[in-house]
VOSEZA-512035 format. One record per residue (C-alpha): residue number from 0; x, y, z. Coordinates in steps of 0.25 Angstrom, whole numbers, plus 2048, in hexadecimal, padded with zeros to 3 digits. Example, Ala and Ser with C-alpha at 12.3 -4.5 7.8 and 13.67 -1.06 7.14 Angstrom:
BEGIN
REC    i   c1   c2   c3
REC    0  831  7EE  81F
REC    1  837  7FC  81D
END
This chain:
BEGIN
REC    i   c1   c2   c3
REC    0  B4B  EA9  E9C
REC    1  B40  EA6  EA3
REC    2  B3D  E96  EA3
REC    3  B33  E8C  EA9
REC    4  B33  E89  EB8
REC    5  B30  E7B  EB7
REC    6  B34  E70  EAC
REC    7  B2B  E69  EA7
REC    8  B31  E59  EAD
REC    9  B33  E4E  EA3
REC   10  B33  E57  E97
REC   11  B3F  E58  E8E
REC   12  B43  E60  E82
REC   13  B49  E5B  E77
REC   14  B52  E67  E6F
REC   15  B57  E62  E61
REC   16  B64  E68  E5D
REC   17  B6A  E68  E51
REC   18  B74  E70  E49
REC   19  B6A  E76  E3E
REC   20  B6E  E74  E30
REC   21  B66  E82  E2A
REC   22  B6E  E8A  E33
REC   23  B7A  E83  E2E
REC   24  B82  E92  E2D
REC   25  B84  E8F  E3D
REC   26  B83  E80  E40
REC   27  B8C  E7A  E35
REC   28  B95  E76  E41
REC   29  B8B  E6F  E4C
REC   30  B97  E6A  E54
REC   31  B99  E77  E57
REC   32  B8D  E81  E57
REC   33  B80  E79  E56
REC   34  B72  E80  E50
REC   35  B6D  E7F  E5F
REC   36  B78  E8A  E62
REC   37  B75  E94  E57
REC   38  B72  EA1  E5F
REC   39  B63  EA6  E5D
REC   40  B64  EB5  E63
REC   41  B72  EB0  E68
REC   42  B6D  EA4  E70
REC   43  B70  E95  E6C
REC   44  B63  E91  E64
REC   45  B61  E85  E6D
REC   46  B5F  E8E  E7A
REC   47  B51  E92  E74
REC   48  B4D  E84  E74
REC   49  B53  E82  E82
REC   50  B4D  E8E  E89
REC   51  B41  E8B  E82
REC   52  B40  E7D  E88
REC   53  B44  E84  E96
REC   54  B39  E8D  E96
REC   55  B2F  E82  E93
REC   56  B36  E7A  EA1
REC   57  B3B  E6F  E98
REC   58  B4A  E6C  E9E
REC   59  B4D  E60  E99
REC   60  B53  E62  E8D
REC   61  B5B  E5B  E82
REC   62  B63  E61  E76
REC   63  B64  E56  E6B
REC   64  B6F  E5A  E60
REC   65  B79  E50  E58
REC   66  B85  E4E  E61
REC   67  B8E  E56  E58
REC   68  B87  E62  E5E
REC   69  B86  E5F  E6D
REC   70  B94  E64  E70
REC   71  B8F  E72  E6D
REC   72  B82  E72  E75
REC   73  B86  E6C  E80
REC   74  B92  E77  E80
REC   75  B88  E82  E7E
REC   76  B7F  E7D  E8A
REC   77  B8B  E7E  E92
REC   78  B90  E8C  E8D
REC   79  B86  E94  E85
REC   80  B81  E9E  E8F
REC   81  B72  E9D  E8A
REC   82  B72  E90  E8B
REC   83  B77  E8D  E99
REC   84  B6E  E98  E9D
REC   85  B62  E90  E9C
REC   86  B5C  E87  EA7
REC   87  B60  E7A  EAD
REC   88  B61  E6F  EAA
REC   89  B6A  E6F  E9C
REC   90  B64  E6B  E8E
REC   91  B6B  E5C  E8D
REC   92  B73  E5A  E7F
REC   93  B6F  E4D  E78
REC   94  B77  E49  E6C
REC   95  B74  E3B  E66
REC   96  B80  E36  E5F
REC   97  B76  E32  E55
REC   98  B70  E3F  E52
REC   99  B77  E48  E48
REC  100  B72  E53  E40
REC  101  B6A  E4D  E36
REC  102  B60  E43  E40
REC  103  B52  E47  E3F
REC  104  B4C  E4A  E4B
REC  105  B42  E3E  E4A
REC  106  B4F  E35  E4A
REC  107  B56  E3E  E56
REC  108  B4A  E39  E5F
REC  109  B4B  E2B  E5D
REC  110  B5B  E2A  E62
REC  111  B5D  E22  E6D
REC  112  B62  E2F  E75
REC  113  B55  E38  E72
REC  114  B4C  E2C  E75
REC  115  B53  E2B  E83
REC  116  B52  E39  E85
REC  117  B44  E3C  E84
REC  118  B3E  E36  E91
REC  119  B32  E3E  E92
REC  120  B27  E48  E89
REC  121  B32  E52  E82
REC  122  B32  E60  E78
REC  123  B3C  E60  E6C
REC  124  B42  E6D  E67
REC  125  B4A  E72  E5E
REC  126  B57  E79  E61
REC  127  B54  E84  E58
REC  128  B46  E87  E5D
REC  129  B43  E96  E63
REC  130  B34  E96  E6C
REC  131  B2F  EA3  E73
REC  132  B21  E9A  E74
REC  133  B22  E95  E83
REC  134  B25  E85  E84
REC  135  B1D  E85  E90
REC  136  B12  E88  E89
REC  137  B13  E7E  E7D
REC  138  B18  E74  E88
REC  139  B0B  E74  E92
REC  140  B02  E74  E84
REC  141  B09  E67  E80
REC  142  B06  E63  E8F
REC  143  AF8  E67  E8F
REC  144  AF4  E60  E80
REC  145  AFC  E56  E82
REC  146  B04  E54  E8F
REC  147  AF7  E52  E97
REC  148  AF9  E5C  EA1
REC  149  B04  E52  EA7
REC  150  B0F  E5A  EA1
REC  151  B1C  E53  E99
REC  152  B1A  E42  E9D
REC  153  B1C  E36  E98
REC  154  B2A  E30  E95
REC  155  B35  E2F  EA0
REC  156  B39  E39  EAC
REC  157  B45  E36  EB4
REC  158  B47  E2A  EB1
REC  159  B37  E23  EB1
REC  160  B2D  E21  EA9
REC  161  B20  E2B  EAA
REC  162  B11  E27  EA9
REC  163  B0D  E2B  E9A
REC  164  AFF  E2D  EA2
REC  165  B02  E36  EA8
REC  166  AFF  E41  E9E
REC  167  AF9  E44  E92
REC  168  AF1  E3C  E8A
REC  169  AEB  E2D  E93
REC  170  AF6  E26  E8B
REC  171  B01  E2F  E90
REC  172  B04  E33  E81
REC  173  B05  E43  E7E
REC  174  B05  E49  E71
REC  175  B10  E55  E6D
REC  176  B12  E63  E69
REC  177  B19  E68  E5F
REC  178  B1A  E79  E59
REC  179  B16  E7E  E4D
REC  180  B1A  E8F  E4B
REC  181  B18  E99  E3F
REC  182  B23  E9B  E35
REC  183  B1D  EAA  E32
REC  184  B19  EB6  E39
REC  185  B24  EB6  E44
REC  186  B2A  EC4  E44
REC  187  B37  EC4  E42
REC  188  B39  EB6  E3D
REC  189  B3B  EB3  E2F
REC  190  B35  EA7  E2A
REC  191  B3C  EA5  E1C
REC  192  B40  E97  E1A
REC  193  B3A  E93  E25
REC  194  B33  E85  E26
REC  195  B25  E82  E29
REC  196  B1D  E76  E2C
REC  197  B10  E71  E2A
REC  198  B07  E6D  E34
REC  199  AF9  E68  E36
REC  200  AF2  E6A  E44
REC  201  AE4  E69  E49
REC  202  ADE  E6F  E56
REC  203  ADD  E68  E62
REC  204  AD0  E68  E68
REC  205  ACC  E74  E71
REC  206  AD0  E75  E7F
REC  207  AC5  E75  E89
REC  208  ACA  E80  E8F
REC  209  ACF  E8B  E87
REC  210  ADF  E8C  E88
REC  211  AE5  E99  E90
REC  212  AE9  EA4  E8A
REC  213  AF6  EA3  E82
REC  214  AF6  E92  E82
REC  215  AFF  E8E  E78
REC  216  AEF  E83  E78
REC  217  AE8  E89  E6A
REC  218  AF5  E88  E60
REC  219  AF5  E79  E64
REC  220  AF2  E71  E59
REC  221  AF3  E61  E57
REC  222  AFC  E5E  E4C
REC  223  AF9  E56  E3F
REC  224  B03  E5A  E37
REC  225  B11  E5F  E36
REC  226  B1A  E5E  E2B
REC  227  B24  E68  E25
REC  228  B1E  E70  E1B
REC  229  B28  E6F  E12
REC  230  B24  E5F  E10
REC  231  B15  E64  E10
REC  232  B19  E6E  E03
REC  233  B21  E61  DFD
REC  234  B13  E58  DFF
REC  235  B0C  E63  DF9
REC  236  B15  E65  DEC
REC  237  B16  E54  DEA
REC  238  B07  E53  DEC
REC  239  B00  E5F  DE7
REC  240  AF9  E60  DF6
REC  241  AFB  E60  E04
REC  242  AF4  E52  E07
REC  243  AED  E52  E16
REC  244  AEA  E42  E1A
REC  245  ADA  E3F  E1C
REC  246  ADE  E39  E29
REC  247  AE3  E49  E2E
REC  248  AD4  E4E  E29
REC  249  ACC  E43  E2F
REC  250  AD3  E43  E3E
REC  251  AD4  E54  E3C
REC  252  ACA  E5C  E39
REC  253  AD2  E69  E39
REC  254  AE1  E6B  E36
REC  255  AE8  E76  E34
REC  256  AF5  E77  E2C
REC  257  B00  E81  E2D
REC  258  B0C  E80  E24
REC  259  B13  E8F  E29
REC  260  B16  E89  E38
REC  261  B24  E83  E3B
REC  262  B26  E77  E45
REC  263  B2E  E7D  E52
REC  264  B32  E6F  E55
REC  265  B2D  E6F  E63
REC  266  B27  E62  E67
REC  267  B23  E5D  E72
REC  268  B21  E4E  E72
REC  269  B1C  E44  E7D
REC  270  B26  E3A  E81
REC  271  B21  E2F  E77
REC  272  B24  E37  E6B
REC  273  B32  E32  E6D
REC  274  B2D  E22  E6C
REC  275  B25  E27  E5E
REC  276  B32  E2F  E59
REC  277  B39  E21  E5D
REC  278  B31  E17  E56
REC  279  B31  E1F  E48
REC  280  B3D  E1E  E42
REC  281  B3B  E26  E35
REC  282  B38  E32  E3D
REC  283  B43  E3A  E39
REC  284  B3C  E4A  E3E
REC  285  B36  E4E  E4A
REC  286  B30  E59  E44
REC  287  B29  E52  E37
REC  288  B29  E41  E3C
REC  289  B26  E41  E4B
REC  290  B1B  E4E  E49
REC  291  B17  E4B  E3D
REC  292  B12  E3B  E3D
REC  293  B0F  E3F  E4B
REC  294  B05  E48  E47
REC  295  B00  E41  E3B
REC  296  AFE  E33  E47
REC  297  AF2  E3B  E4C
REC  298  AE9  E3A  E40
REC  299  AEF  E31  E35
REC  300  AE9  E23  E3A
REC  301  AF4  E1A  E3B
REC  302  AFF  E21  E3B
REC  303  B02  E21  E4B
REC  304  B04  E11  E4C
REC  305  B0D  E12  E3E
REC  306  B14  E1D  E46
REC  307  B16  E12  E53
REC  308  B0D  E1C  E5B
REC  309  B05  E11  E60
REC  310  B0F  E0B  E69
REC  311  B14  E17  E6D
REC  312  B06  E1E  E71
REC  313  AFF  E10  E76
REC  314  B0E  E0A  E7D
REC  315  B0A  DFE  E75
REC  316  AFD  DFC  E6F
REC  317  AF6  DFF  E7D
REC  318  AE5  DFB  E7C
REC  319  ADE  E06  E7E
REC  320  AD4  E07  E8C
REC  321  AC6  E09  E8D
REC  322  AC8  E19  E8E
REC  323  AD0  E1A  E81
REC  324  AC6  E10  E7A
REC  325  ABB  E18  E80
REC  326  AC0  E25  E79
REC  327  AC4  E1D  E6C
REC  328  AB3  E18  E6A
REC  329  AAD  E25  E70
REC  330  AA9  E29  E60
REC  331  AA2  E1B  E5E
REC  332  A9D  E1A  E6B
REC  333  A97  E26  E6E
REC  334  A88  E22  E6B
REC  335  A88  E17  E78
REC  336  A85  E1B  E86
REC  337  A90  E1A  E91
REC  338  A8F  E1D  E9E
REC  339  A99  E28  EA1
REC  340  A94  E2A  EAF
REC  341  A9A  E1C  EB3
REC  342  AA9  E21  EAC
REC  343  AAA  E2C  EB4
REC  344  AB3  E30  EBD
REC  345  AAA  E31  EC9
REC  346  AA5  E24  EC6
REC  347  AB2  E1E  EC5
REC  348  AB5  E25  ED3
REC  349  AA7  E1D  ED9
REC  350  AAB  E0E  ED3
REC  351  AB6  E05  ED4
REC  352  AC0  E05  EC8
REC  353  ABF  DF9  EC4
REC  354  AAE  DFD  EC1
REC  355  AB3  E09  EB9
REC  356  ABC  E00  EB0
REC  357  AB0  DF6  EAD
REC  358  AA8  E02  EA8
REC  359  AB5  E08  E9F
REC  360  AB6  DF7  E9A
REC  361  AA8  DF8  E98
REC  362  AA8  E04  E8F
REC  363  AB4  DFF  E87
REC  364  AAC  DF2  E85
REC  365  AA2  DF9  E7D
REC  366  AAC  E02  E75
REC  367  AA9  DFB  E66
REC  368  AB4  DF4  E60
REC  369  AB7  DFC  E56
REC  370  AB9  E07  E60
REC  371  AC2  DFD  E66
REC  372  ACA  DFA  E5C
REC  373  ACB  E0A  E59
REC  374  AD0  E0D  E68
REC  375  ADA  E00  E68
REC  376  AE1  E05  E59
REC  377  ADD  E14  E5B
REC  378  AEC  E1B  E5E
REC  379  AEB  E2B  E63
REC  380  AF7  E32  E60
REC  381  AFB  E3E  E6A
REC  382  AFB  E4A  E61
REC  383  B06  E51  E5E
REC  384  B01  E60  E5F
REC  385  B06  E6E  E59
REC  386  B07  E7B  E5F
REC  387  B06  E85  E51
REC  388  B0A  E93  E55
REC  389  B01  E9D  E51
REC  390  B06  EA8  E48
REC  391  B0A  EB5  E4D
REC  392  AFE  EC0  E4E
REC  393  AFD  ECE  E55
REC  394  AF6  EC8  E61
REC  395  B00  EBC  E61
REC  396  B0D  EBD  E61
REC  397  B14  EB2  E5B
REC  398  B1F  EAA  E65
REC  399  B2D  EA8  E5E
REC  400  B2D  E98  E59
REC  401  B38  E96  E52
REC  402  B41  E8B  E4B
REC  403  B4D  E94  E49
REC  404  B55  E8B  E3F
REC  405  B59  E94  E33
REC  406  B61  EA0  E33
REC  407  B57  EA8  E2F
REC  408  B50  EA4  E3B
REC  409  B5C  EA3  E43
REC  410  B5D  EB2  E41
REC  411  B4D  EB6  E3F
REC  412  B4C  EB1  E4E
REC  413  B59  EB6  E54
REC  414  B56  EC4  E50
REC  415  B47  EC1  E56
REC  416  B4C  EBE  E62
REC  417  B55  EC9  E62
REC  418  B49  ED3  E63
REC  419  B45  ECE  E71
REC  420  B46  ED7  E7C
REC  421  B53  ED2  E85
REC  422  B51  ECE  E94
REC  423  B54  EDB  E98
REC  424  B4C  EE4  E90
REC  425  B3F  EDB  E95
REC  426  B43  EDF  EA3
REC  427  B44  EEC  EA3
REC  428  B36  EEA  E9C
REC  429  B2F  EE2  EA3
REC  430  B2C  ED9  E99
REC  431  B30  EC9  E98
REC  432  B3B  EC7  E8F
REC  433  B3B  EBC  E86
REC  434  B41  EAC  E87
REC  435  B48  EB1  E7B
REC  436  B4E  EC0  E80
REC  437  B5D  EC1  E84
REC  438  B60  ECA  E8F
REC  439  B65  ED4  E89
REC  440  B65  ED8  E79
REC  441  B75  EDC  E79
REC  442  B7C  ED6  E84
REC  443  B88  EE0  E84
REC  444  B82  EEE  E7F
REC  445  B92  EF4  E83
REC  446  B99  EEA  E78
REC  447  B90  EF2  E6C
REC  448  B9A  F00  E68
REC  449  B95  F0C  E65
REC  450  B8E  F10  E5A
REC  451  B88  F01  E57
REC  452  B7A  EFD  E58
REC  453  B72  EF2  E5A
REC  454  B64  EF0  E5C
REC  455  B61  EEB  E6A
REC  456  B51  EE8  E66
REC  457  B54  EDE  E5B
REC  458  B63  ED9  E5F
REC  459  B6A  ED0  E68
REC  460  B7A  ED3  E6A
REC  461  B81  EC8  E72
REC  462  B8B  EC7  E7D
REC  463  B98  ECB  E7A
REC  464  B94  ED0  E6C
REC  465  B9E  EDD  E66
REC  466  B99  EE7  E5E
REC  467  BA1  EF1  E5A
REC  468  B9E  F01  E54
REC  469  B94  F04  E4A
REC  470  B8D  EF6  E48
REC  471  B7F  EF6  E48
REC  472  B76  EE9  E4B
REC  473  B68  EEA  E48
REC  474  B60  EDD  E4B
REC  475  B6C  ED2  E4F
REC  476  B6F  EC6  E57
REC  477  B7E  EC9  E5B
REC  478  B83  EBD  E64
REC  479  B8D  EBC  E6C
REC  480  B9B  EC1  E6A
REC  481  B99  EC6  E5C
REC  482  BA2  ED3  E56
REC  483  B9B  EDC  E4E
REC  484  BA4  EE5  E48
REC  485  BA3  EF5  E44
REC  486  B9A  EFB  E3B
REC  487  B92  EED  E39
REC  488  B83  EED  E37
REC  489  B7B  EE0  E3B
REC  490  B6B  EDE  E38
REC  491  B63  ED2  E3B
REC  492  B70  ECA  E40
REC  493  B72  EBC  E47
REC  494  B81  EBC  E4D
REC  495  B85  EAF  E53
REC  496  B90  EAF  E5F
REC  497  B9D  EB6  E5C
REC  498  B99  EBA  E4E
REC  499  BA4  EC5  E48
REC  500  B9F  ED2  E3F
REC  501  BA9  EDA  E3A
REC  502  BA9  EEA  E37
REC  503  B9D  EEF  E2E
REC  504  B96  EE3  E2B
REC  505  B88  EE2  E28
REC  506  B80  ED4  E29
REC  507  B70  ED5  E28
REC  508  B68  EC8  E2D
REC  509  B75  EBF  E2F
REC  510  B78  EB4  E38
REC  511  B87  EB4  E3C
REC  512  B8D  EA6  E42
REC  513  B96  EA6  E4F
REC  514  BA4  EAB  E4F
REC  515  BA3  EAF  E3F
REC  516  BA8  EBC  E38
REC  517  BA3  EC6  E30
REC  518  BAF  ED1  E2A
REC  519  BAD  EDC  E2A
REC  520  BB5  EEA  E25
REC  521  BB7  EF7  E27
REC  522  BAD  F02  E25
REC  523  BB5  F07  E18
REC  524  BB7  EFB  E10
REC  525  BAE  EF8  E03
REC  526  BAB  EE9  E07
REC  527  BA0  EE8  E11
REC  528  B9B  EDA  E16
REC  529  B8C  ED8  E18
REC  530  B84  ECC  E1A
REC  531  B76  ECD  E18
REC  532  B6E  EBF  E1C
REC  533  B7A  EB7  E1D
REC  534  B7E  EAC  E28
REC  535  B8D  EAA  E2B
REC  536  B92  E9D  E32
REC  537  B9A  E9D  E40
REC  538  BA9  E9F  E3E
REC  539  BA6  EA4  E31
REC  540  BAD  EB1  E2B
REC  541  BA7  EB9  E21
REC  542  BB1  EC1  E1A
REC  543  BB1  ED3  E18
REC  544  BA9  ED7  E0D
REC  545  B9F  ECC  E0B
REC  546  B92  ED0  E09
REC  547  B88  EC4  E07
REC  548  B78  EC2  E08
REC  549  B70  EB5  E0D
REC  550  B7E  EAD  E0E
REC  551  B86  EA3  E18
REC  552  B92  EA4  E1B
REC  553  B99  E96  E21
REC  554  BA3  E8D  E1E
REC  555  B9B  E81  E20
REC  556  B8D  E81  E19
REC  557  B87  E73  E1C
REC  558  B7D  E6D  E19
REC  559  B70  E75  E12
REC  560  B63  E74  E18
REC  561  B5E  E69  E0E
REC  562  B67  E60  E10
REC  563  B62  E5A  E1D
REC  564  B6A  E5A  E2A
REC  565  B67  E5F  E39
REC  566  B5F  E6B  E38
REC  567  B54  E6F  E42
REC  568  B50  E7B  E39
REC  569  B4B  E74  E2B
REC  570  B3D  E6D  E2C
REC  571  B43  E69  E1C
REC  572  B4B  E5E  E23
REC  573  B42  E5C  E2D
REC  574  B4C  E4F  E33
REC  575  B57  E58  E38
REC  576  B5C  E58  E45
REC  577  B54  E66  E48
REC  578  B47  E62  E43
REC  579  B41  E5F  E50
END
């Protein structure tokens, strides 16, 4: 895959990885097989978020999981061929002994060992997370709005403390980024069940110079609001109405609200969000605390100093300077002549500094007290912006955002995936193949009998992988070393590594776990076995002649999506571990 040639230096990538409760059929056992390694188009699901920050030329990068699952990653850096495939350096394991899988993410970045590791501005992602849109892209925008040009500074490279001047706002303080992308209209990709958020932006103002063609610029939006919508339906049914504070009204002329977008939970922060996530102990989310008050401290008065912001923006009550205090009183100032001519820069260059701070004193000496006392309590919160992804349309095809943490997305974007012309196919085209495309859409064409069929345009059959005579395989993800016995029919399939199908099966839109069975019979015999939308866990037999709709079939259930726990996929419990 084609990656970025330089890294962008200091900047780190935080990856959260958890085991993933609402994919429970395949993770009940984290010590083993972790969510980050359930195969999405039969590569672990954490090589997306990888080679997504390797392409971006982000190389420091940190994988936090509970400790009962750092065995397993750090074997599978070591062994999966995917995974050590990807560029140097390798992703560092960090497993707290503190964190398990119920910690809220807000609580994660407060331990002593996440505290240490951030040294510098940083991006936090979700293991499960699949981004055709470029990171480069959203990365240089952050730069540009709120880096200053001066890319990723502020914070701690090798080993020494860096100029928070020297980028960004005159403070040294940046805002953050986060991604917002539409639930519907991606083809392909069911949305049943899916979880929204809702969300209240306004425009930034307009650039001076128009933005180039195909800057990521005009979907930027700074965020007001953000909170999951299922809270935003419970506020409504308790009150009758959606209340909206005068405070948002008066600061914000125009809002917009969305409530059919979903956060990606890509955010990148500037180094002194870790001190704000420090001093605020009850933030228990990422997603819902740290984004949410953060977004509600620009506009709702008072909030920033309740928040501790104040220390953390002005290192300690710092007194404003005759520049901040000139900018503070322009609106009740404005009527009085000033003599601009004598501030300039050319006049600065003809006289001695010490005449061109008597005329900044001079000016500050007139500034009314009440602008005084406005610029000294006056606290301006970097904002926390929003890229919102604009829907799919016929001239704008919509880039693959996806949170894949459901089965039904688990398979919906394993079988989109699987529709991507291989490597091999783009060269003898011409064309550029995509981040996402394998080299070839079946490894080994002379392990397929004769007589079977599978459908190279919309399939993906792995190394290793037997199918014997008469099967037919429309639409499938087969991974590596699976069986697939005579006479069996598959559609819309996800098989997970070494998965077993006996003789005349048939299985519409299932999901099979690694190493499990399905029996089969022979062609003669009355009982058939057909699974229609059913999941079947790892290790798991199903026996001959069961026919089932929309069931799971494990040994070991675990606990349901309501009751809490680790689960990077359910905004419901919005404090798991996965909940970046």
């Amino acid at each position: 895959m084609p990656h970025a040639a330089l890294p962008y230096a200091g900047f780190q990538a935080f990856i959260l990885c958890g085991p993933g409760l609402s994919l429970n059929t395949f993770t009940s056992n984290p010590k083993e097989f972790p969510k980050a390694l359930i195969p999405i188009a039969n590569r672990p699901m954490v090589w997306y978020p990888l080679d997504w920050c390797y392409r971006m030329g982000v190389t420091d990068i940190t994988l936090i999981t509970p400790a009962e699952s750092a065995a397993p990653l750090e074997t599978a850096l070591a062994q999966n061929p995917h995974l050590t495939g990807l560029p140097a350096p390798r992703p560092e394991v960090l497993a707290p002994k503190s964190l398990t899988q119920t910690t809220g993410t807000g609580e994660i970045f407060r331990l002593p060992e996440i505290q240490k590791a951030i040294t510098s501005d940083f991006v936090v992602l979700p293991c499960d997370l699949i981004c055709e849109l470029d990171g480069a892209a959203l990365l240089q925008s952050w730069m540009i709005l709120e880096g200053g040009l001066g890319g990723a500074t502020g914070g701690i490279v090798d080993g020494m403390a860096v100029n928070p001047s020297s980028g960004g706002e005159k403070s040294g303080r940046r805002g953050g980024l986060g991604v917002w992308y539409p639930t519907k209209g991606l083809e392909g990709v069911s949305t049943k069940g899916e979880e929204t958020d809702f969300i209240a932006t306004t425009p930034l103002p307009p650039s001076a110079v128009p933005p180039p063609e195909g800057s990521l610029r005009p979907d930027v939006e700074k965020l007001v609001l953000s909170i999951p919508t299922s809270t935003m339906k419970d506020i409504t049914e308790e009150q009758k109405s959606f209340p909206v504070r005068h405070g948002l009204l008066k600061r914000h002329g125009r809002i917009k609200m969305k409530t059919s977008h979903r956060d990606a939970h890509i955010y990148f922060f500037p180094y002194w969000i870790k001190e704000m996530m420090k001093k605020n102990e009850t933030f228990d989310s990422v997603a819902e605390d740290v984004l949410g008050w953060w977004a509600k401290a620009g506009w709702q008065d008072g909030l920033a100093d309740k928040l501790g912001l104040r220390d953390v923006l002005e290192d300690g009550h710092a007194t404003p300077d005759a520049e901040d205090m000139m900018m503070a009183s322009s609106m009740n100032f404005g009527e009085e002549e000033v003599d601009l001519a004598s501030m300039s820069s050319t006049s600065v260059r003809r006289k001695s500094a010490s005449t061109s701070m008597q005329n900044l004193d001079a000016f500050a000496s007139r500034v009314p007290e009440s602008a005084r006392l406005e610029a000294e309590t006056a606290l301006t919160v970097p904002p926390i912006l929003a890229y919102v992804q604009p829907a799919q349309s016929e001239t704008q095809p919509q880039s693959l955002i996806r949170r894949v943490d459901t089965s039904a997305l688990l398979l919906a974007i394993s079988l989109r995936l699987a529709k991507l012309p291989s490597i091999n196919e783009a060269s003898s085209t011409g064309a550029s193949p995509s981040a996402f495309a394998h080299q070839a859409k079946v490894a080994h064409p002379d392990m397929i009998e004769k007589q079977s069929r599978v459908t190279e345009t919309d399939s993906l059959v792995a190394e290793n992988v037997t199918i014997q005579s008469r099967v037919n395989i429309k639409e499938c993800v087969i991974g590596v070393g699976c069986t697939i016995g005579s006479g069996s029919r598959l559609t819309r399939c996800l098989l997970m590594e070494g998965a077993v199908v006996g003789e005349n099966v048939t299985l519409t839109g299932c999901i099979l776990g690694r190493r499990c069975k399905v029996e089969g019979s022979g062609s003669k015999d009355d009982d058939k076995t057909r699974l229609t939308d059913c999941e079947v866990q790892g290790g798991f037999v199903v026996e001959w002649g069961t026919e089932a709709k929309n069931e799971k079939f494990m040994v070991f259930e675990g606990l349901s999506d309501d009751e809490g726990g680790m689960d990077m996929g359910t905004d419901e419990d919005d404090a798991g571990f996965d909940d970046a």
